[in-house]
Every structure is written in C-alpha cells, then in structure tokens.
N, C-alpha and C positions, 0 to 999 in steps of 0.2 A: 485545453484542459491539461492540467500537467498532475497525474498521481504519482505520489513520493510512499518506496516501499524505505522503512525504517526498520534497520536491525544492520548488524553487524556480518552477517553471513552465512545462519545457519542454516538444516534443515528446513526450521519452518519458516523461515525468510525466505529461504528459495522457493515454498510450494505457495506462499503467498504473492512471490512475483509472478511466478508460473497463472495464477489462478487470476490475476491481474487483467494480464497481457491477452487470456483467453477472453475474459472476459468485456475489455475492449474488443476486441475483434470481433466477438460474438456479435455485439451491439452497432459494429461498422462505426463508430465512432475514432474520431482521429485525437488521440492524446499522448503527449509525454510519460515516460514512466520513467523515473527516476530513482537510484537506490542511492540511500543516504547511509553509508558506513557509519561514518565519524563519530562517536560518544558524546562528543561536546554539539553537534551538532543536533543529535538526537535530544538530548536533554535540552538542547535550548528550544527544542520545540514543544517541553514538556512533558519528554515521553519516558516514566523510567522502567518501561517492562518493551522487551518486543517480541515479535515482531509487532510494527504497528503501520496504518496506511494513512494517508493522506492524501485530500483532495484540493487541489488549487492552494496548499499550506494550509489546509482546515482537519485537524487530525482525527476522522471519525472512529478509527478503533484501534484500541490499546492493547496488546497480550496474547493474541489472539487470531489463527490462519483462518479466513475467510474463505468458506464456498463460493467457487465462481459467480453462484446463482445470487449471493448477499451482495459481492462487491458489485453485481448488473444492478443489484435494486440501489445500489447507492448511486450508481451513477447516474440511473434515471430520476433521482429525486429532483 
C-alpha cells in the first residue's frame, strides 16, 4: 500500500503526515508514505487545494487535515 501526502510543506501537511503514519501504525499495517511536493505533480494528480491524501494514487480527500481515526477508516475500506 503506498499513501501519497500532497501539499507543498505546510503546517497542515505536516499534521496530515503526522496523522498518517500514526495511523498506519496504529492499524500494524505495513505501507509507503510518500510526500509529493512538486506543484506540477500535485495538479497532475488533480488536486488544486491541499493538503490532500492518496491511497495507492487514488486521491480520497482534497483541502482538508484528516483525524488519525478518518484516515484508519479509509484504510480499512
């Protein structure tokens, strides 16, 4: 599983990795986490607001810091 955090580097990019990487570990699941800087990158992924996250290159949420407890329930869908 590889989750891709999309944003540039801000505050709430950081607390969206942070809440990530707990939340794999919470879960004892073994995945990638990936920060995508890049602008051109970002947009080619469709995304013009961040932070946003991605699972497996499938971008479930736009704009928006994720509670540890939201990105567990996405991971177990």
């Amino acid at each position: 599983m590889k989750i891709q955090i999309l944003g540039t580097g801000c505050a709430k990019c950081q607390l969206l990795e942070k809440n990530a990487r707990e939340a794999v570990q919470e879960l004892g699941l073994t995945a990638e986490i990936e920060k995508i800087t890049n602008i051109d990158d970002i947009m080619s992924m469709g995304v013009m607001m961040t932070p946003a996250l991605a699972i497996d290159n499938d971008v479930k949420i736009v704009g928006k810091v994720l509670t540890k407890d939201h990105i567990k329930e996405l991971l177990t869908r």
